[in-house]
N, C-alpha and C positions, 0 to 999 in steps of 0.2 A: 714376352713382356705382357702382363697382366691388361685387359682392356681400362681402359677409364673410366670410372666411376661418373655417371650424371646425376650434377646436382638436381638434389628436387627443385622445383619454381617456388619462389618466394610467392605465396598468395597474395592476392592482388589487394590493393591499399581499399580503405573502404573509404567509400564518397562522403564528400566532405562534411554534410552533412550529419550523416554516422559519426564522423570520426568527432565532429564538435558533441554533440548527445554524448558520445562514450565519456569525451574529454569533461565533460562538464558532471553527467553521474557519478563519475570517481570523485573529481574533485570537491563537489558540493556535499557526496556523502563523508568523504575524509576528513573536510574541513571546515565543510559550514558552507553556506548561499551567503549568506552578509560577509563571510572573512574573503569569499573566490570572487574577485573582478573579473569582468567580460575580459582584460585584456589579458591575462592570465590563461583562461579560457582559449582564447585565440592564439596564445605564443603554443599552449600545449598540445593544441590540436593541430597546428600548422596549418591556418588557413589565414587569409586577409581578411581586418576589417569590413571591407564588402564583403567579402562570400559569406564572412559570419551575420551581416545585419540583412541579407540575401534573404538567407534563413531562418532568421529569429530576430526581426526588427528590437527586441525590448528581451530585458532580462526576464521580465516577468512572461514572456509566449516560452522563454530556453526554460525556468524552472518548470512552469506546464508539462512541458513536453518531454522534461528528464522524470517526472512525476509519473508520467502516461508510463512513460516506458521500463518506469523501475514495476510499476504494479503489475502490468502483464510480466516482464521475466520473473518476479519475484511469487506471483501466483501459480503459476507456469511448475516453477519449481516445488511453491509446497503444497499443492495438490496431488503432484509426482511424488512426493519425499512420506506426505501422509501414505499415499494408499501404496508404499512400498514395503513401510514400518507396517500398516494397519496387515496386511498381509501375514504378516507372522503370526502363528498359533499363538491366540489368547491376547493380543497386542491391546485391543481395545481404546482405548480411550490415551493409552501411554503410548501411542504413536506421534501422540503430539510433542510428548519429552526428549522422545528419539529424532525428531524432526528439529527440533529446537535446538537439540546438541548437537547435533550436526552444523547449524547455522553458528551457531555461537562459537563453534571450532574452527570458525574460517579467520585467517590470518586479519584478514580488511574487516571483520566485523564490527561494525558503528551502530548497532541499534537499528531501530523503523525507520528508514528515512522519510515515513508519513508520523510521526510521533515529533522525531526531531525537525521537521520545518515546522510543525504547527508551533512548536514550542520555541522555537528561532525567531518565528515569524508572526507568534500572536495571532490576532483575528484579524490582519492587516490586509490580508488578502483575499478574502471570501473564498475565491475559487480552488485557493488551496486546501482552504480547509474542508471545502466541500467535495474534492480528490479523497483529498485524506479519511473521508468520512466513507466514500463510497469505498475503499479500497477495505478498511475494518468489517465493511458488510459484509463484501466478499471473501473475506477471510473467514466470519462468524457463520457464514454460506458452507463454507467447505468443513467446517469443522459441524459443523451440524448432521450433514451427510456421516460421521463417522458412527453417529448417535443411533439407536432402533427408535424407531417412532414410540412417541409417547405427547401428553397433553402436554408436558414442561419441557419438551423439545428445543424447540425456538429461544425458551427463555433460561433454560441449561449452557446452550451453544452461546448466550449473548455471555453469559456469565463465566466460561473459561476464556472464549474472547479479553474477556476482561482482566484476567486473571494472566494470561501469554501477554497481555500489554505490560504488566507488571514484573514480568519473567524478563522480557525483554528490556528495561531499563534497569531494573539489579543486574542483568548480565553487562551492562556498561562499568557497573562500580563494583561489584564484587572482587573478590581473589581468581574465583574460579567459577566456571559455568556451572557448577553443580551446585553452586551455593545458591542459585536462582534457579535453577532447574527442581530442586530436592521438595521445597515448597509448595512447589504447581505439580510435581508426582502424588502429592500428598494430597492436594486438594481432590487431586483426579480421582485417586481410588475411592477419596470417601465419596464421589458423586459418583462413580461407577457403583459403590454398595449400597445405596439410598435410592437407586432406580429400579 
């Protein structure tokens, strides 16, 4: 008779705190900060109104804090995702396109979640917006790093920055990701040949 098979351990639940953050990232990226109520929030994360106000007395410390934490994994990733692409012979500057498509192919893909609160949320919040601000930096940070030095460095990287914000909202209403992607490949080359 065949021995028995042991199940692997179910890994362990994450503290509740996590599990609200997680709960509340998804859902305010899926569906909006104004459409997701706290109680919402709390049925899906399985915890009680105390342990949820425990942790986040006010909506506005929970949106902070899913804000904090979307920037680090979401940087986290495309600095990884650039200098994986940038890696490839000749990649250049079209690491960004490869990086973009990649995001833009994920099933849950909903745009910036620092574009869409500002834009949800207006200037209603300072602190959001001033997240949101610092979060563009470090993005126009990392894409700068892809560049060789030069005098238009800084103001090259602020300018496809700008340019990835605008890839990123046609990738909301387009057909296909390529229809916002093909755009900002085009822009790239020609500042890749003009440097």
């Amino acid at each position: 008779m065949p021995a028995k098979s042991k199940a692997s351990p179910k890994p362990a639940p994450l503290p509740a705190r996590d599990r609200i953050l997680q709960t509340a990232h998804d859902l305010f990226y899926q569906e909006g900060i104004r459409a997701t109520g706290i109680d919402r929030v709390i049925a899906d994360a399985g915890v009680t109104k105390v342990t949820f106000y425990r942790h986040f007395p006010s909506k506005h410390q929970l949106v902070q804090a899913v804000l904090d934490v979307r920037h680090e994994r979401w940087m986290a990733w495309f600095v990884d995702a650039l200098q994986r692409h940038a890696a490839k012979k000749g990649a250049g500057l079209q690491a960004i396109v490869a990086t973009l498509s990649e995001w833009f192919a994920q099933s849950d893909f909903r745009g910036c979640a620092f574009i869409n609160t500002v834009v949800e949320l207006g200037g209603s919040v300072p602190s959001f917006v001033s997240t949101s601000r610092d979060h563009k930096q470090a993005m126009t940070k990392a894409i700068m790093e892809l560049m060789p030095p030069s005098d238009d460095r800084e103001s090259n990287a602020a300018a496809v920055a700008m340019a990835i914000d605008g890839a990123i909202v046609r990738a909301q209403y387009a057909q296909r990701p390529e229809d916002a992607l093909a755009p900002l490949s085009h822009l790239l080359r020609a500042l890749e040949k003009s440097s």
